[in-house]
C-alpha positions as CSV (number, residue, x, y, z in Angstrom):
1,X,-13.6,3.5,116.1
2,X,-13.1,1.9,112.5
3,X,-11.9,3.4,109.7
4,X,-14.3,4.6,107.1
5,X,-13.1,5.2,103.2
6,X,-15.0,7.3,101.8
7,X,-17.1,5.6,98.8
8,X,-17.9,7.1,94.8
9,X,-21.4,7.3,94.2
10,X,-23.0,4.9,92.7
11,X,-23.8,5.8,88.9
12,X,-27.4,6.8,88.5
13,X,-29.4,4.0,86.3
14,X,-31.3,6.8,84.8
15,X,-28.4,8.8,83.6
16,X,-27.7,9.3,79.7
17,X,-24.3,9.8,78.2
18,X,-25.3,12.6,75.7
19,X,-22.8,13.4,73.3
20,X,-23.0,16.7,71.8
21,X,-24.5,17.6,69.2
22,X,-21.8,19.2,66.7
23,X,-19.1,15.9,67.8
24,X,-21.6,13.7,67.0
25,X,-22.5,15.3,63.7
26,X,-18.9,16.4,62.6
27,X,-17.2,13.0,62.8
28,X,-18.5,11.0,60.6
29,X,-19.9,13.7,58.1
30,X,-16.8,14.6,57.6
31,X,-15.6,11.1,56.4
32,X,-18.8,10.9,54.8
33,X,-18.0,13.8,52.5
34,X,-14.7,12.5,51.1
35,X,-16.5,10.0,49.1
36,X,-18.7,12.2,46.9
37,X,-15.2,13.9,45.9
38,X,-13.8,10.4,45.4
39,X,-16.3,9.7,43.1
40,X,-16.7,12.3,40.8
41,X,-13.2,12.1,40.4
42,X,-13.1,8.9,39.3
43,X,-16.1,9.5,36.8
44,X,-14.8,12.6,35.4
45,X,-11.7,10.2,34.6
46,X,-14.0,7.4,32.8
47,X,-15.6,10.2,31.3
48,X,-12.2,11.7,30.0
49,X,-11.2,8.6,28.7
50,X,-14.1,7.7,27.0
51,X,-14.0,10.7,24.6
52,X,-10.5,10.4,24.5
53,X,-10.4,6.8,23.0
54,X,-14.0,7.6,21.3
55,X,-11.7,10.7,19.4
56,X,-9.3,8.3,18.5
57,X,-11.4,5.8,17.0
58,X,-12.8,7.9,14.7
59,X,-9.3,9.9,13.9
60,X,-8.0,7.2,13.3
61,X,-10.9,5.6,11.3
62,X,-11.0,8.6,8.9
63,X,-6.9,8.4,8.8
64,X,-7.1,4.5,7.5
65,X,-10.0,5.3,5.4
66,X,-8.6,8.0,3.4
67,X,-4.9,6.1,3.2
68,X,-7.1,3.3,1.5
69,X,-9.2,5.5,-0.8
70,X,-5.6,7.5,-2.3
71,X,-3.8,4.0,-2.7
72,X,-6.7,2.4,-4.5
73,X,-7.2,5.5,-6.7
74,X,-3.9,6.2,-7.7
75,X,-2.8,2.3,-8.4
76,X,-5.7,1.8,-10.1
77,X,-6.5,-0.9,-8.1
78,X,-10.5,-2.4,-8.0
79,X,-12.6,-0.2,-5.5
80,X,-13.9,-3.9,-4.1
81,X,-10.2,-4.8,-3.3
82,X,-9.7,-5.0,0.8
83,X,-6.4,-3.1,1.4
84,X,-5.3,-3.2,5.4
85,X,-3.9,-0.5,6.5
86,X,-2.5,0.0,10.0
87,X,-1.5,3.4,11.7
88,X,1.0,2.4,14.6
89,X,0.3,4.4,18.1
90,X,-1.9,7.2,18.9
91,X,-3.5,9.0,16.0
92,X,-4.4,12.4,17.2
93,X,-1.2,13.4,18.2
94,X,0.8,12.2,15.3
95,X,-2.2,14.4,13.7
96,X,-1.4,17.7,15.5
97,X,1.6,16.6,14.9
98,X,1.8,16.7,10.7
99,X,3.0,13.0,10.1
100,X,1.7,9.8,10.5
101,X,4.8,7.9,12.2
102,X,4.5,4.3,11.4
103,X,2.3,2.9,8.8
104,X,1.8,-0.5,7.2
105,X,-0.7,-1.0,4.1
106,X,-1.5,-4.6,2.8
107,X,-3.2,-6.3,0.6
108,X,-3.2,-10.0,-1.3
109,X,-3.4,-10.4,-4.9
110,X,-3.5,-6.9,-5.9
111,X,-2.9,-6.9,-10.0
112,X,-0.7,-4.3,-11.4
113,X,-0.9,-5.3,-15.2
114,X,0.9,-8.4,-15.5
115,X,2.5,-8.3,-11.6
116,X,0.3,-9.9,-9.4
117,X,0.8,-10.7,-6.1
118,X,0.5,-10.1,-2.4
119,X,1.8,-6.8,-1.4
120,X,2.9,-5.2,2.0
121,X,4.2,-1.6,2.2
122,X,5.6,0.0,5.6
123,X,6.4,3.8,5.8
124,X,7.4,6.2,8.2
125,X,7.0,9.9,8.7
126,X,4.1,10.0,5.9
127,X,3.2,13.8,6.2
128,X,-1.1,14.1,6.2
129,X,-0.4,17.1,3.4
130,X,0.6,17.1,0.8
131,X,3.3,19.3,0.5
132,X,6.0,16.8,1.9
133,X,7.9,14.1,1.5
134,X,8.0,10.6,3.0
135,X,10.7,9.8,5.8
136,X,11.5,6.7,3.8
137,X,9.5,3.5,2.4
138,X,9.5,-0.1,1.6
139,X,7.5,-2.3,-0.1
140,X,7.5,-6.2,-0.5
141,X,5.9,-8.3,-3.0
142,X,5.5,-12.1,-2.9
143,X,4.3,-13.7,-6.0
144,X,2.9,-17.5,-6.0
145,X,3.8,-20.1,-8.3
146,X,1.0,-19.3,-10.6
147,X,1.9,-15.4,-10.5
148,X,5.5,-16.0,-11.1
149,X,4.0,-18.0,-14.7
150,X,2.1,-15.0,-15.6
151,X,4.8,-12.4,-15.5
152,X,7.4,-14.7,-17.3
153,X,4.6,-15.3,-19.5
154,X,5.4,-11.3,-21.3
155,X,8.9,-12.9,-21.8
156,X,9.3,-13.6,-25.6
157,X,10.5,-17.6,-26.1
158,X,10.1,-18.1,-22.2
159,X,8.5,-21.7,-21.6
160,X,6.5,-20.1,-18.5
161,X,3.8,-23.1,-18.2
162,X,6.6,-25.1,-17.3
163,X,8.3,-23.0,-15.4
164,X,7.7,-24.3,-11.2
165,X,9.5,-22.4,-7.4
166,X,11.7,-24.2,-6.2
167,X,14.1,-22.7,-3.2
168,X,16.3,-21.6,-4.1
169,X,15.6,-20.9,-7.8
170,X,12.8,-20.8,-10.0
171,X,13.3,-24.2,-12.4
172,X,12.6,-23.8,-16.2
173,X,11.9,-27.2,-18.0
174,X,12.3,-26.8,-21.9
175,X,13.3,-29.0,-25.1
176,X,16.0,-29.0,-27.3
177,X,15.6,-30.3,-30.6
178,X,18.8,-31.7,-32.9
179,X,17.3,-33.6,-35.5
180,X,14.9,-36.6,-34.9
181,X,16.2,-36.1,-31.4
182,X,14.2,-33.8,-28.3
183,X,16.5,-34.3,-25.8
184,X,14.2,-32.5,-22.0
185,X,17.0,-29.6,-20.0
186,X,15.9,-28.3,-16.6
187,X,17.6,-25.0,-15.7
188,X,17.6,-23.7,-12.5
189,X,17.2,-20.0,-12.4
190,X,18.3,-17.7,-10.0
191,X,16.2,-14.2,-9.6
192,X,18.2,-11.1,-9.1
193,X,17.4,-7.5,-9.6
194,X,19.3,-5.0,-12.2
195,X,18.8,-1.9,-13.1
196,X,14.9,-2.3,-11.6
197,X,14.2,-5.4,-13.9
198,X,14.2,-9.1,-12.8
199,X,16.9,-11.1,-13.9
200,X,17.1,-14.7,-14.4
201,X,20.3,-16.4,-14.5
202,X,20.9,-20.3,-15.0
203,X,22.6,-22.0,-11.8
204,X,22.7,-25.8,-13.0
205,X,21.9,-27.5,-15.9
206,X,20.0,-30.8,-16.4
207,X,19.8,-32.6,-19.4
208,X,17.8,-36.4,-19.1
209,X,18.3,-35.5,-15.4
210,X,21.9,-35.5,-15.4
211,X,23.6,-32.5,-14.2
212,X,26.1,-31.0,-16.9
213,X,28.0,-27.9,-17.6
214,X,26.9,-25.0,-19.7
215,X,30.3,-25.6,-22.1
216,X,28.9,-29.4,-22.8
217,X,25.9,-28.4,-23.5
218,X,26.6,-26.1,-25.6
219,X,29.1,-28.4,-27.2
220,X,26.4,-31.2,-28.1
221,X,23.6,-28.7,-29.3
222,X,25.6,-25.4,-30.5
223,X,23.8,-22.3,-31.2
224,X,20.6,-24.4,-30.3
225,X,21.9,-24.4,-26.3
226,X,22.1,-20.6,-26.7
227,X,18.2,-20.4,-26.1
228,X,18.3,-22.1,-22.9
229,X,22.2,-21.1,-21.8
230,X,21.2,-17.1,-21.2
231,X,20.1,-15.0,-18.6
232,X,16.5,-13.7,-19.4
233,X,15.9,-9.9,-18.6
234,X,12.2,-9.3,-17.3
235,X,10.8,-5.5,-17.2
236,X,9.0,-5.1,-14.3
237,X,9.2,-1.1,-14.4
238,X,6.4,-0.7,-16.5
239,X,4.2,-2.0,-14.1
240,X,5.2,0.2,-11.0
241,X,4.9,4.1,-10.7
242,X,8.2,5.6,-11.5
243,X,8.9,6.3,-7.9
244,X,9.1,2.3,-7.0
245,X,12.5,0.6,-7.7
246,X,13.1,-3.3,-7.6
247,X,16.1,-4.0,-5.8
248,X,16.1,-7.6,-4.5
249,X,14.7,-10.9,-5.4
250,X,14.8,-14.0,-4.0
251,X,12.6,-17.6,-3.4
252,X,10.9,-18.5,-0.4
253,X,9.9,-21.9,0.0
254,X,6.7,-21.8,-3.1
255,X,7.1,-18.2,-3.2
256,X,8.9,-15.4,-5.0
257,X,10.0,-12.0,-2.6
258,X,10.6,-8.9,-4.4
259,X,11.9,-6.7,-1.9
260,X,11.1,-2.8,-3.2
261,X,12.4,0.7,-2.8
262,X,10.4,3.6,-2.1
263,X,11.1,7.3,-3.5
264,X,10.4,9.5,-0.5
265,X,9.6,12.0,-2.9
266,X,6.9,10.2,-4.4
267,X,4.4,12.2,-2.6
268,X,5.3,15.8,-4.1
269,X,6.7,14.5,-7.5
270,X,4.0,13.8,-10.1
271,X,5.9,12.1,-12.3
272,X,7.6,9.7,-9.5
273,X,3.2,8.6,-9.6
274,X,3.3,7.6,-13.3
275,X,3.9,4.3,-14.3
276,X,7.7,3.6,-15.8
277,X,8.6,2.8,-18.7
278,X,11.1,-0.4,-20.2
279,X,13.8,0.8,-22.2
């Protein structure tokens, strides 16, 4: 007799694997509903965003706008006159927040009487009422060579169309006159400030374009030398509100830098807003 092993039936041909129903339907539908979530998320974000940066464009648009508008109407500057000015970071919350943290106003050729020239202003802690005072302030004006001219120009017996910038001084070319004789002096003048006024004061001497001393020239031409041999005093606070104090000076390459302090109090006090006077 032979062994027999028992043998599996074969699979029917006909038979369907059926899975059920709820397997089939919860696998993948739940995968399927992550997504939605996913992306309203995300588009609620955009959306977010959007009105976040859309509020801050026009925060800080209206900021910038008004910043220009008080600066042109209480320097009397041109309404045409394009002034820059730049709020650092986000406005709205410097706005909730009472103070505008870092801002920088410029503008080129802006005409304050007889001072012209390029101006740049940078302040921090500016309060949006005004009830307060600044944090602190700085201002910096450059002049060109024609500018320079046109202040030294108010100076009583300055020779300002021959005056030229020169780093590191501004260079004064005059006559002297001793008899039938006109001898040419160059004087090279260096810019200081005192007391909130420009100061001129000679550095070298040339006379025929040889360097000499101040005691020879003074020797050959007297009381004569005297008009060239001085320092020249140049009011500048009569063109600035009270508030704004020269305190540097100095050349850069074709340019004069006249580095200015700011009264943080300039925003409460009236009368730090009115132009100064020369004594």
């Amino acid at each position: 007799m032979s062994d027999q092993h028992p043998t599996q039936p074969l699979p029917d041909p006909s038979a369907r694997w059926v899975l059920s129903t709820d397997a089939a339907a919860s696998a993948p539908r739940r995968r399927g509903r992550r997504w939605p979530w996913l992306i309203a998320v995300i588009a609620v974000a955009v959306l977010a965003a959007g009105a976040w940066f859309a509020g801050e464009y026009i925060a800080r648009g209206i900021v910038e706008r008004t910043i220009r508008d008080q600066i042109v109407s209480r320097l009397d500057i041109p309404a045409d006159q394009h002034v820059d000015v730049d709020v650092r970071g986000a406005v709205i919350p410097q706005l909730i927040g009472g103070r505008l943290d870092d801002v920088t106003v410029s503008a080129a050729d802006v005409s304050l009487g007889a001072l012209t020239g390029d101006v740049e202003v940078h302040a921090a802690g500016v309060p949006i009422r005004g009830d307060a005072a600044l944090q602190s302030a700085n201002a910096t004006v450059r002049l060109d060579q024609d500018q320079v001219r046109a202040l030294l120009g108010t100076v009583d017996g300055f020779p300002a169309d021959a005056v030229t910038v020169e780093a590191p001084d501004i260079v004064m070319s005059t006559e002297l006159k001793a008899f039938s004789l006109s001898v040419p002096v160059g004087v090279s003048l260096t810019p200081s400030a005192s007391g909130g006024d420009l100061v001129l004061t000679p550095r070298t001497l040339r006379v025929s374009g040889a360097e000499v001393s101040a005691d020879v020239l003074i020797d050959q031409f007297g009381a004569l030398a005297r008009t060239v041999v001085r320092d020249w005093n140049v009011c500048v606070r009569q063109y600035l509100p009270a508030g704004l104090t020269l305190t540097a000076v100095r050349v850069d390459g074709a340019q004069v830098v006249a580095d200015i302090a700011v009264d943080p109090r300039i925003t409460v006090d009236a009368a730090l807003q009115q132009k100064g006077t020369c004594s």
